[in-house]
Residue, then its C-alpha position, 0 to 999 in steps of 0.5 A: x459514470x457512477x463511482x467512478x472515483x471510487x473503482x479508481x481508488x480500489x484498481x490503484x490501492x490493488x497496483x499499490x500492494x500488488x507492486x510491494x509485495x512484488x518488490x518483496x518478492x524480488x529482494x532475495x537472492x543473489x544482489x545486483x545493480x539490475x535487481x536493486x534498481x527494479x526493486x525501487x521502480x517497484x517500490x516507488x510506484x507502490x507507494x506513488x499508487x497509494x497516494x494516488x488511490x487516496x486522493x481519489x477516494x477522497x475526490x470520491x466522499x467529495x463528490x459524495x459517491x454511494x458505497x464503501x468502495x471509496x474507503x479502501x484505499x485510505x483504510x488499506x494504507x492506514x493499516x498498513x502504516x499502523x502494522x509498520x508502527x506497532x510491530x516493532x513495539x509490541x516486539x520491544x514490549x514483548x521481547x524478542x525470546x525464541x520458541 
């Protein structure tokens, strides 16, 4: 099976962000024991499904798989972590003034 890493690496990296922002989703509204506890499930399994999507992409460049499909999944985590990092300082760097 050709890429067969990568195709794995891409389906886990699309479960990943499909379960945040699903948990993000469910989060608003009334509070309850059964809605925290999904919103956990979700969570953890995005973020187990994004290292799983790493690992594979980089069983992927291992095994010197062909194409760019091994990559998404490091490359969407690592902007999704630089997107955590950078907001709040450019928010403490720009301020926090209203329109």
């Amino acid at each position: 099976m050709n890429n067969a890493y990568s195709r794995t690496s891409a389906v886990f990296i699309i479960l990943g962000i499909s379960f945040l922002a699903l948990s993000y989703l469910i989060a608003g509204g009334e509070p309850s024991v059964e809605k925290a506890n999904t919103i956990k499930l979700l969570f953890f399994s995005a973020i187990s499904s994004m290292i799983v999507s790493n690992l594979l992409g980089a069983v992927g460049i291992i095994r010197r798989e062909r194409g760019l499909l091994k990559y998404s999944g490091m490359l969407t985590v690592t902007f999704l972590i630089l997107g955590t990092v950078f907001v709040p300082i450019l928010m403490g760097i720009l301020g926090f003034t209203t329109p």
